[in-house]
Kinemage of the C-alpha trace (Angstrom):
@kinemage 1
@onewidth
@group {chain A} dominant
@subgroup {mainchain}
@vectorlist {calphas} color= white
{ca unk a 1} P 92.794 139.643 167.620
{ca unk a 2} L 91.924 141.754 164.980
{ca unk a 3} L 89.052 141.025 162.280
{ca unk a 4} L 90.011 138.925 159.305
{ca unk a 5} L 90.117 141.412 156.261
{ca unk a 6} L 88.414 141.191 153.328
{ca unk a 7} L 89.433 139.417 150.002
{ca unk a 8} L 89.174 142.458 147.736
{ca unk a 9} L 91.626 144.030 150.575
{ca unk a 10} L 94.342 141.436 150.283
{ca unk a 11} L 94.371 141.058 146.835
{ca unk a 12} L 95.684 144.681 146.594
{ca unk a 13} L 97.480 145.312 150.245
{ca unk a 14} L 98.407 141.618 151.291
{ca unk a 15} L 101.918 139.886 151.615
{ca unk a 16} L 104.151 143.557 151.391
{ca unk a 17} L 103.356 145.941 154.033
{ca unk a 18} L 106.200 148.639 153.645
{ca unk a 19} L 107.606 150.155 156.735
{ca unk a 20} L 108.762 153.783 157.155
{ca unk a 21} L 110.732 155.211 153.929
{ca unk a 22} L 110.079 151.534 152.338
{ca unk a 23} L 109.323 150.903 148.748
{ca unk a 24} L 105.117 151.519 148.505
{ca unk a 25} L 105.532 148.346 145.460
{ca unk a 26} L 106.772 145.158 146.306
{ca unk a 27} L 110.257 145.298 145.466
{ca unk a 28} L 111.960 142.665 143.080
{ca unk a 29} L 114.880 141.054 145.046
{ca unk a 30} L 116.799 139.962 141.972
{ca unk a 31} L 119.313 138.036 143.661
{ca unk a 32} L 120.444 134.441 144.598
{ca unk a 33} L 122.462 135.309 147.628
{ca unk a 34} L 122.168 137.218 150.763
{ca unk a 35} L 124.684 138.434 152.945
{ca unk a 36} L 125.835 137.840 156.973
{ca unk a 37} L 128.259 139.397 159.324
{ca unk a 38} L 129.255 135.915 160.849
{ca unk a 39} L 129.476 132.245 159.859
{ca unk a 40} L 127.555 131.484 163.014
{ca unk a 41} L 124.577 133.165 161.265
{ca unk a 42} L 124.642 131.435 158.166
{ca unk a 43} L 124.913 127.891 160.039
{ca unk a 44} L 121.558 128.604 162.162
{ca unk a 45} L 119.825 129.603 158.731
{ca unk a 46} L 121.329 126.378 157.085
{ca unk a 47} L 120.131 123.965 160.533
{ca unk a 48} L 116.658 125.836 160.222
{ca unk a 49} L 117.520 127.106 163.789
{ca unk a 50} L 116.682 131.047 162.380
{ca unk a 51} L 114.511 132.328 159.560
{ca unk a 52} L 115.949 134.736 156.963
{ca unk a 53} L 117.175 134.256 153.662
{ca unk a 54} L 120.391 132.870 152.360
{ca unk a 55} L 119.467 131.495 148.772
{ca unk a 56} L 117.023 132.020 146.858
{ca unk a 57} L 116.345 128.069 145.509
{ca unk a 58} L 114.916 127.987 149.202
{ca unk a 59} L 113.353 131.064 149.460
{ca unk a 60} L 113.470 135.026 148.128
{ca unk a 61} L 111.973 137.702 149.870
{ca unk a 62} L 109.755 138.952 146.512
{ca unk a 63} L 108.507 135.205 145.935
{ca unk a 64} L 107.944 135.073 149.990
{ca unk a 65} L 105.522 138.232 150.212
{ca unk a 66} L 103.596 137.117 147.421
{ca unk a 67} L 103.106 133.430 148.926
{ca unk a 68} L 101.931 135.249 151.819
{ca unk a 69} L 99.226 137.584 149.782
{ca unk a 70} L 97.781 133.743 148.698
{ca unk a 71} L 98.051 132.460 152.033
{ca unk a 72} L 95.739 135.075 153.295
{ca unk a 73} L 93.322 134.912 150.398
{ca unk a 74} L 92.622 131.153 150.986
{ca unk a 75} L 92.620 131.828 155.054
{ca unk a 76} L 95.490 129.283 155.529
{ca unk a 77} L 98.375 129.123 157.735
{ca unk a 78} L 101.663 128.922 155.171
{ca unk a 79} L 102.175 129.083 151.776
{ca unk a 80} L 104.776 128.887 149.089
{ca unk a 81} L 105.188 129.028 145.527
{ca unk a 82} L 106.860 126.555 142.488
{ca unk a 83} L 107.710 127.393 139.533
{ca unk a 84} L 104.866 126.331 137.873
{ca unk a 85} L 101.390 124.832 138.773
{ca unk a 86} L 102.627 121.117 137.942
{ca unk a 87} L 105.125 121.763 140.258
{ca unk a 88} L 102.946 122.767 142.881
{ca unk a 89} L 101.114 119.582 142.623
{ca unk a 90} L 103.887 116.893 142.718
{ca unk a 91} L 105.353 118.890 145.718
{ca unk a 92} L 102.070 118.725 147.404
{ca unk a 93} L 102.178 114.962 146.668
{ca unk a 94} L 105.559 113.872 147.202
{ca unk a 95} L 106.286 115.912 150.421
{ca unk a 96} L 103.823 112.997 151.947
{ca unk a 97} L 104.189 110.452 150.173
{ca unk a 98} L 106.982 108.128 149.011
{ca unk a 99} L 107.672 104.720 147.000
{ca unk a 100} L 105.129 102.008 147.877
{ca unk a 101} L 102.395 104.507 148.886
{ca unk a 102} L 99.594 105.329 147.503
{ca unk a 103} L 96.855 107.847 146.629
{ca unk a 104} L 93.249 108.138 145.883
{ca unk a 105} L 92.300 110.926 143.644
{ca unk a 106} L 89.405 112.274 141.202
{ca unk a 107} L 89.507 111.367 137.854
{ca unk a 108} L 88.148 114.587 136.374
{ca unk a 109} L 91.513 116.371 136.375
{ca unk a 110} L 93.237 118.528 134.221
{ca unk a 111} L 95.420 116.206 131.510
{ca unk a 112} L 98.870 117.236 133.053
{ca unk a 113} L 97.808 116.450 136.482
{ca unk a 114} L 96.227 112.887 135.340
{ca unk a 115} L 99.684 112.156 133.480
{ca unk a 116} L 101.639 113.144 136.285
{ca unk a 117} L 99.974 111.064 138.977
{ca unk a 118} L 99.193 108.105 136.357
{ca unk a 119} L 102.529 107.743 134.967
{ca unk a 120} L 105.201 109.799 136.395
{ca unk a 121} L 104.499 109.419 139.920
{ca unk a 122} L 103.721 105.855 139.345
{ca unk a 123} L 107.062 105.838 138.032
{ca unk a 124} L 108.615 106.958 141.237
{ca unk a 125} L 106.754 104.411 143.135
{ca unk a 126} L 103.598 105.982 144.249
{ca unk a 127} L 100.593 104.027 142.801
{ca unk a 128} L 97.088 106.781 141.921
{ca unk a 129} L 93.817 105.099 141.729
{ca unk a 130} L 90.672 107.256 140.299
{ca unk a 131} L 87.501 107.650 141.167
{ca unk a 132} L 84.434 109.276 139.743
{ca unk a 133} L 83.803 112.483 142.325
{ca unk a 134} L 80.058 111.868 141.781
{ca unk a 135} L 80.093 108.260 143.774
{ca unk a 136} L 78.749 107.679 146.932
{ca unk a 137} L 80.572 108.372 149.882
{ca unk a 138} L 81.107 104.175 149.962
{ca unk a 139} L 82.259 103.850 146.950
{ca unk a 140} L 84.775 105.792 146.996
{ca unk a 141} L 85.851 104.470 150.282
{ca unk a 142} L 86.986 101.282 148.839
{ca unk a 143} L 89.388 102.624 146.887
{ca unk a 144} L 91.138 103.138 150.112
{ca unk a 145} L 94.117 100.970 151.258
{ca unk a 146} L 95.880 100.545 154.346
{ca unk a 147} L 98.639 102.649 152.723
{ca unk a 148} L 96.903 105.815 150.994
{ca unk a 149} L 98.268 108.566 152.287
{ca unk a 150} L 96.002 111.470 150.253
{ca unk a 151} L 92.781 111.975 148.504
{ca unk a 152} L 92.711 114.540 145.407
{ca unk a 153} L 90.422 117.181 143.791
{ca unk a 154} L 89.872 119.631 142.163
{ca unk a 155} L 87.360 122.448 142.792
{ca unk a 156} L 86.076 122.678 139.733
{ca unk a 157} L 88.005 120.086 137.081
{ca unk a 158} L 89.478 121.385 133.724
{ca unk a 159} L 88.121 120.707 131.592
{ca unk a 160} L 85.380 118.701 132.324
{ca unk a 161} L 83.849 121.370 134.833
{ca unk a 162} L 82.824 118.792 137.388
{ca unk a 163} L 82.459 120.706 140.847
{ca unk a 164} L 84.164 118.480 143.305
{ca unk a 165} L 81.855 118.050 146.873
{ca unk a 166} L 83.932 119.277 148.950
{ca unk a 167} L 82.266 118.115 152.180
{ca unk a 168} L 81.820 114.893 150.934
{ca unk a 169} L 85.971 114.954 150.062
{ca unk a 170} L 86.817 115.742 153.217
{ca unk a 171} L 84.469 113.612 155.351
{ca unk a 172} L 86.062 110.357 153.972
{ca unk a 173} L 89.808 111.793 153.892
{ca unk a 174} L 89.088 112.800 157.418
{ca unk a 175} L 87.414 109.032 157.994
{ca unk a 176} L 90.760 107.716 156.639
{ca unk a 177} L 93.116 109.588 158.655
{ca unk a 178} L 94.544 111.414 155.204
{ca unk a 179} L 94.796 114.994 154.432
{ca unk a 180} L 92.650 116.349 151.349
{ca unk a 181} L 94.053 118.036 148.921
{ca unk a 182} L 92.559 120.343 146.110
{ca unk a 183} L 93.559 122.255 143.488
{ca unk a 184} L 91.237 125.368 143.383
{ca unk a 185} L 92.811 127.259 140.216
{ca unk a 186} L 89.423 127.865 138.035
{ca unk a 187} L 87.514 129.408 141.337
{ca unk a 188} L 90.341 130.574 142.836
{ca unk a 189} L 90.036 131.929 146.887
{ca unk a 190} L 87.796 134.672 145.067
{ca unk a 191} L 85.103 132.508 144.250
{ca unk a 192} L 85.607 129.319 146.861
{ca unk a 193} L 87.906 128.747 150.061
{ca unk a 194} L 87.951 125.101 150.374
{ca unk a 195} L 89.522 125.032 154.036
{ca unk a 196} L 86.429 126.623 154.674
{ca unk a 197} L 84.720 123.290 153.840
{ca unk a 198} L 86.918 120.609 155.101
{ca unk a 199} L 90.267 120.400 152.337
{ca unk a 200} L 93.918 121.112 154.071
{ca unk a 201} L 95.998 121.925 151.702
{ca unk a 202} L 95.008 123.938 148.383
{ca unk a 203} L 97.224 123.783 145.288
{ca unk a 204} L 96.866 126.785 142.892
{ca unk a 205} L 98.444 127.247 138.778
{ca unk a 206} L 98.805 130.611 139.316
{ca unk a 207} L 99.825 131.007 135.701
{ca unk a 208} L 95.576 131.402 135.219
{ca unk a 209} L 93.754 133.847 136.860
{ca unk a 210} L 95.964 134.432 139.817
{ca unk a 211} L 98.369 136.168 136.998
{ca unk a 212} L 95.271 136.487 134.771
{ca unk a 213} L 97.422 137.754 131.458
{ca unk a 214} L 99.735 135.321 130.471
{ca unk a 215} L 102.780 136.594 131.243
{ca unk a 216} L 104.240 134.471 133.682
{ca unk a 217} L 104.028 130.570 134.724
{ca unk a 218} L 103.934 129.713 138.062
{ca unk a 219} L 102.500 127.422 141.430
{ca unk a 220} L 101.686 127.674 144.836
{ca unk a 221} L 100.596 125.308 147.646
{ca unk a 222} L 98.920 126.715 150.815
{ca unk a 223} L 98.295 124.241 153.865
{ca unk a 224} L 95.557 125.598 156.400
{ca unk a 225} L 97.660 124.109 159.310
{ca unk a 226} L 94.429 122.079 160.349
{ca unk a 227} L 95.414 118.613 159.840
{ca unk a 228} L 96.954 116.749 162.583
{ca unk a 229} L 99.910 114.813 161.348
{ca unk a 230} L 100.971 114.201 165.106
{ca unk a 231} L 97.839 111.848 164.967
{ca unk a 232} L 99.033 109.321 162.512
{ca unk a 233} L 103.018 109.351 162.871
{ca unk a 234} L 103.409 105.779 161.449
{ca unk a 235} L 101.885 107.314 158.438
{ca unk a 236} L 103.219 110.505 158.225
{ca unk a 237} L 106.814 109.704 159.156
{ca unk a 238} L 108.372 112.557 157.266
{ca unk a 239} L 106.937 115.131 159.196
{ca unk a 240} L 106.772 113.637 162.572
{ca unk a 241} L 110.197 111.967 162.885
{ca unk a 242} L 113.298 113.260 162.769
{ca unk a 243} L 114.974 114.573 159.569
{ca unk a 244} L 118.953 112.988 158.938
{ca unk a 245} L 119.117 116.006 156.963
{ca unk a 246} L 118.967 118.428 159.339
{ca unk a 247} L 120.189 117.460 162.372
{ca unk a 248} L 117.313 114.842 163.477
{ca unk a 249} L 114.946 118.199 163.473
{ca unk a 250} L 111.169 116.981 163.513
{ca unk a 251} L 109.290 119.472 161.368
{ca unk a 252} L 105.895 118.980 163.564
{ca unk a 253} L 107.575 119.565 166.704
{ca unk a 254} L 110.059 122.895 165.262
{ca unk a 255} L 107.519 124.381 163.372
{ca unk a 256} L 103.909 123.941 164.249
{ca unk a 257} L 101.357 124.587 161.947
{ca unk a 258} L 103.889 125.556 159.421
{ca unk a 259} L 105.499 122.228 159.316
{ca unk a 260} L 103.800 120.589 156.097
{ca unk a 261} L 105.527 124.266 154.465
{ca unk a 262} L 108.754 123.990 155.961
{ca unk a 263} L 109.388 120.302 154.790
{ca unk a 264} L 108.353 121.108 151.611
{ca unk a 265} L 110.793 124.081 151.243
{ca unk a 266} L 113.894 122.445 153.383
{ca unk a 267} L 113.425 119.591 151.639
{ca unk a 268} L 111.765 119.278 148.323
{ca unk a 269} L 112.667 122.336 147.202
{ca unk a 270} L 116.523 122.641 148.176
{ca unk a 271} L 116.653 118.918 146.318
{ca unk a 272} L 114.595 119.680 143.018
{ca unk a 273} L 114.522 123.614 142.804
{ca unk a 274} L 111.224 124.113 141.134
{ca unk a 275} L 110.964 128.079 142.349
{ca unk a 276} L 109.818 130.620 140.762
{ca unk a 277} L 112.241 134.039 139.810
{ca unk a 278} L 111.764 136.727 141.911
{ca unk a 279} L 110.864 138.772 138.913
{ca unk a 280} L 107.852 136.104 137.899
{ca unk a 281} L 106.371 136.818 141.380
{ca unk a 282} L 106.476 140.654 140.883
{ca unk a 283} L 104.712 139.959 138.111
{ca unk a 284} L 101.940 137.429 139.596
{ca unk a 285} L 101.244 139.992 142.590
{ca unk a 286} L 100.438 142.545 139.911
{ca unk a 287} L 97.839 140.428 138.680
{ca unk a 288} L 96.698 139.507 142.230
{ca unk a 289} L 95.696 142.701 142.563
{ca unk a 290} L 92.883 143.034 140.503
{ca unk a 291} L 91.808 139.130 140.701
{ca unk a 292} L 88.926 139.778 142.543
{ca unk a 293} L 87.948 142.792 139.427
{ca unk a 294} L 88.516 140.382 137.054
{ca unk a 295} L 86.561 137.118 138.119
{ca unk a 296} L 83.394 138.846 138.272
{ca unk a 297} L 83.735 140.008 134.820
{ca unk a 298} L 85.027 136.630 133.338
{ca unk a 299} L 82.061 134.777 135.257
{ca unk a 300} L 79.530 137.508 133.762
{ca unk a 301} L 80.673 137.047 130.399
{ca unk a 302} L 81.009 133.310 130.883
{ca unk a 303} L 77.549 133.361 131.667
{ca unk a 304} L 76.117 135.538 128.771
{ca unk a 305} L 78.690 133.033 126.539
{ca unk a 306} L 76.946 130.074 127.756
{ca unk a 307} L 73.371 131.192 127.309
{ca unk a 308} L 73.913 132.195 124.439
{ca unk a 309} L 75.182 128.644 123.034
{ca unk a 310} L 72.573 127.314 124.665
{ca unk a 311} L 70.081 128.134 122.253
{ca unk a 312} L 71.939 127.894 119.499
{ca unk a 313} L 70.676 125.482 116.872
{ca unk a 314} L 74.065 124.115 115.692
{ca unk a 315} L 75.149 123.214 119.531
{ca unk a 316} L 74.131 120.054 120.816
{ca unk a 317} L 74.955 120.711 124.325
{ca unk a 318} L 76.937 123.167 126.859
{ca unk a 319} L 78.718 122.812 130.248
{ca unk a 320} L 79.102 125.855 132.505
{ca unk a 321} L 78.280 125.259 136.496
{ca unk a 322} L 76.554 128.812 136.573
{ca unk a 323} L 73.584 127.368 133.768
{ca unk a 324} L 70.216 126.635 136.118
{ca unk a 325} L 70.073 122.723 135.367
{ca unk a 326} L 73.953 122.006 135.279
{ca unk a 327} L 74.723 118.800 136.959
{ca unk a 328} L 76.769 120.851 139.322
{ca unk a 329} L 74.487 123.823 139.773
{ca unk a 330} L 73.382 123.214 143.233
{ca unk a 331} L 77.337 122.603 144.353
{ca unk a 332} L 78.225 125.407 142.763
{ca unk a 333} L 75.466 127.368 144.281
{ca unk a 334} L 76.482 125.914 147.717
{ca unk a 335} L 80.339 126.483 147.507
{ca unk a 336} L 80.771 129.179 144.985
{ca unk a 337} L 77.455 131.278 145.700
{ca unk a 338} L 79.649 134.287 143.685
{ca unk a 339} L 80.173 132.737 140.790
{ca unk a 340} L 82.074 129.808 139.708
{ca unk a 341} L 84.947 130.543 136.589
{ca unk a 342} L 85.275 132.183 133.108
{ca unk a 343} L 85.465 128.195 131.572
{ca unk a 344} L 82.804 126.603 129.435
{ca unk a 345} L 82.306 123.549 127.357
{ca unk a 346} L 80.085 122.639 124.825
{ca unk a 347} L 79.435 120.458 121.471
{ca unk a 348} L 78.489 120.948 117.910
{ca unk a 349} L 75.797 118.856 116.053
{ca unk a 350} L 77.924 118.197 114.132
{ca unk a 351} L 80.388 116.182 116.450
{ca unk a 352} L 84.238 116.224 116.525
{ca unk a 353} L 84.849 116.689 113.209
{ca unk a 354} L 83.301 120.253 113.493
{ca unk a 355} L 85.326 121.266 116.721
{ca unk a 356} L 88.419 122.177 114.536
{ca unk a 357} L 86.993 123.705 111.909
{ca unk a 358} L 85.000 126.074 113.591
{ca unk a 359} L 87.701 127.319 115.989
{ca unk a 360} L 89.806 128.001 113.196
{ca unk a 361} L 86.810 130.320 111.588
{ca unk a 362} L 87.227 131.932 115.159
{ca unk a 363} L 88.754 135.603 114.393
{ca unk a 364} L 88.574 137.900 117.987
{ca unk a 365} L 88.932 134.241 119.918
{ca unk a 366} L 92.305 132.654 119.712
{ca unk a 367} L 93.415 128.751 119.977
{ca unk a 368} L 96.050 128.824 122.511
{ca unk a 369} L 97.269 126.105 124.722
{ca unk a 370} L 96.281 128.104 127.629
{ca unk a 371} L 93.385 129.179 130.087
{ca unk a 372} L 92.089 131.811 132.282
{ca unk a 373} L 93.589 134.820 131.276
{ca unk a 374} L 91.799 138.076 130.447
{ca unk a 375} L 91.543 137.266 126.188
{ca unk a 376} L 89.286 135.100 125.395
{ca unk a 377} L 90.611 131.429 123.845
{ca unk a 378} L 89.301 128.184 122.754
{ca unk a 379} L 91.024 124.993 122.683
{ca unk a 380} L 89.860 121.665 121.703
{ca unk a 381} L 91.660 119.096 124.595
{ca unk a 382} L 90.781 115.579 123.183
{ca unk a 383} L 93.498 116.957 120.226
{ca unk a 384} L 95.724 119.085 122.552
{ca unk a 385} L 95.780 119.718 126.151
{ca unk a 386} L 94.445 115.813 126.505
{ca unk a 387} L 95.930 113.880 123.325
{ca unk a 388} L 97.770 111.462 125.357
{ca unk a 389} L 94.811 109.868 126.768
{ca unk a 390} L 92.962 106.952 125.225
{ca unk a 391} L 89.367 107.387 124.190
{ca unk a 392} L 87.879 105.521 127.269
{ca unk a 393} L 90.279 107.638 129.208
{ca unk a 394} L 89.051 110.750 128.097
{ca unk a 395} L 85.618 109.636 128.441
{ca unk a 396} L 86.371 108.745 132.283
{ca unk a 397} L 88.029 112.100 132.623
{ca unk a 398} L 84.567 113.521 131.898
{ca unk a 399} L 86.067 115.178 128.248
{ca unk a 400} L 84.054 113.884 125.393
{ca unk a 401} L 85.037 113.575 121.961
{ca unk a 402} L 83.872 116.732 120.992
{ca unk a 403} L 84.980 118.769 123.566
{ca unk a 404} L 85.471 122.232 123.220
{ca unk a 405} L 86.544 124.267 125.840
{ca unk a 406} L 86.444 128.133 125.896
{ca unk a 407} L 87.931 130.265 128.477
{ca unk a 408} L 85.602 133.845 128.460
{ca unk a 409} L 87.850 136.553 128.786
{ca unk a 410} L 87.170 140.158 130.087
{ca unk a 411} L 86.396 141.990 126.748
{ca unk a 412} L 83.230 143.347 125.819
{ca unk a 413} L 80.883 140.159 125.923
{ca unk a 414} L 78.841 141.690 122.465
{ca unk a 415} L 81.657 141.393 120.605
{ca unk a 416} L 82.677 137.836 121.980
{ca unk a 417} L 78.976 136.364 120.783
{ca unk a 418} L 79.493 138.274 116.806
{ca unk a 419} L 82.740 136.099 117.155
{ca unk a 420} L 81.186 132.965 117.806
{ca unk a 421} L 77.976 133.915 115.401
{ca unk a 422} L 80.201 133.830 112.483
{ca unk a 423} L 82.034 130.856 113.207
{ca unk a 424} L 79.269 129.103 113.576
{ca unk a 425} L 77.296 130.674 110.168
């Protein structure tokens, strides 16, 4: 067996490896439809008795080689991508779980994540409950019920910046007989692998860095094919019993390691369609390529950023995991040794009523609702990204008041600090 290869080398060669007289790019399969000489071909393809394509709301070759490229990155065994990073997380949810389960997750979460497990999923039956990711191993355990069928992460939490202990995670999902699941989009497989520490299935917005300019949205989920669902069956009945909808097939016992994948795919996404265009994925592998350029410079500046606000006189505090003396220094040290993400947080003196006011003096740094990208932007969540939530639920979700998050782009890092000088004159 040969030797794994290296990140840098997959984030430019991985997922499309052309074959004689082949395209040297990966080539945009702009279509819905494929063609087949007989019907018998098409009716294996439709009974998941052959693998090929036939539609491209189940799969396209384009969005295929570029699930694979992520695959490899996070050292997992299959992959796929949604339409959007959202997407990626209910699918990673609800292709386990259904109407009276239930799931135990972190409460430092990204404000879309925390509304769709709170209320939408709630919604369709599946009940969340959160927990602080700095409790003891015990206490989190009794949040556990005889019917939780996950436990949630993420890596490191937007926008509260918590780094999530992955060991710990994993130890009392693994106690439980559930699978853990984290999102990993600020480090990305760059910067920290989590199968590597215990998770089994990583969610990714690849809209952030994994595209890293804005230009298209987009998900992917990536199961490391570790976690035995053939253990629990009563639990895991979806995957280990047969499927009405195809022909009594069980997905552990067709498909191996790829079954968590497959179900998703035959299943969630031939009923709710969430995939990205083929022309969306050219565009994230472009960005792929140069991820591993990138996140060293946004972590460099990030840093430079965050010492610099740090002894500012008007800021009353900053949050950045790479800052000696963070509360998650020492995980970050221990699961991101590389560096952690371009994101920081910190406070003015002069409390919430200055956040506003001084990113709208901002001139090179813009407010957009996004993050991760290579311009620099601030936003301020607890009036955008996280208005929805109550005070007490912001304050749970580890986002103060006076919150304000900027994402350290890849531009000169001289010119970034004359930006935030004057807005803060």
């Amino acid at each position: 067996m040969s030797e794994p290869r290296k990140r840098e080398t997959i984030c430019v060669q991985g997922g499309w490896e052309p074959k004689k007289g082949e395209p040297r790019v990966l080539p945009i399969y702009q279509s819905t439809t494929f063609k087949y000489d007989t019907s018998e071909q098409m009716a294996r393809l439709f009974d998941l008795e052959d693998s090929g394509y036939f539609y491209s709301r189940l799969q396209n070759p384009t969005n295929d080689a570029v699930a694979a490229k992520i695959t490899e990155l996070e050292g997992g065994a299959a992959g796929m991508l949604t339409s959007s990073g959202q997407a990626a997380n209910f699918y990673a949810i609800f292709n386990i779980c259904s109407a009276g389960d239930h799931v135990v997750s972190s409460v430092a979460l990204y404000g879309g994540t925390y509304n769709l497990f709170a209320v939408t999923l709630k919604k369709l039956g599946i009940e969340f409950t959160f927990v602080d990711p700095q409790a003891t191993e015990d206490e989190i355990q009794q949040a556990f019920r005889s019917n939780t069928k996950a436990l949630f992460g993420e890596t490191i939490a937007n926008p509260a910046l918590t780094v999530l202990d992955l060991q710990k995670f994993a130890n009392i999902a693994h106690k439980n007989g559930v699978p853990l699941i984290v999102d990993n989009t600020f480090p990305t497989p760059i910067h920290c692998r989590p199968f590597e520490w215990g998770a089994d299935i990583v969610t990714h917005s690849t809209t952030k860095y994994m595209d890293g300019h804005a230009m298209s949205v987009g998900g992917a989920i990536v199961d490391s094919g570790n976690f035995d669902w053939n253990r629990y069956p009563d639990k895991f009945p979806g995957l280990t019993t047969p499927d009405a909808s195809y022909h009594g097939l069980i997905y552990t016992e067709a498909f191996g390691k790829a079954a968590y994948i497959t179900k998703a795919t035959a299943q969630l996404m031939r009923d709710l369609g969430s995939i990205p265009s083929p022309m969306n994925a050219f565009l994230l592998n472009i960005g792929l390529e140069t991820l591993h350029l990138r996140m060293a410079r946004h972590c460099e500046n990030a840093r430079v950023v965050a010492e610099y606000l740090q002894n500012h006189p008007k800021v009353s505090w900053v949050n950045y995991p790479g800052l000696p003396g963070n509360p998650g220094y020492e995980l970050a040290r221990k699961y991101m040794p590389d560096g952690t993400c371009g994101v920081l947080t910190f406070g003015l003196k002069g409390g919430r009523e200055e956040s506003v006011p001084f990113m709208d003096r901002l001139r090179l740094i813009a407010i957009v609702t996004h993050v991760a990208d290579a311009r620099s932007c601030v936003l301020h969540p607890a009036s955008h990204t996280h208005r929805q939530m109550s005070e007490k639920e912001l304050l749970e979700a580890g986002v103060q008041p006076d919150l304000i998050r900027i994402s350290v782009g890849i531009e000169n890092s001289e010119d970034l600090i004359a930006d935030i000088r004057q807005a803060l004159q």
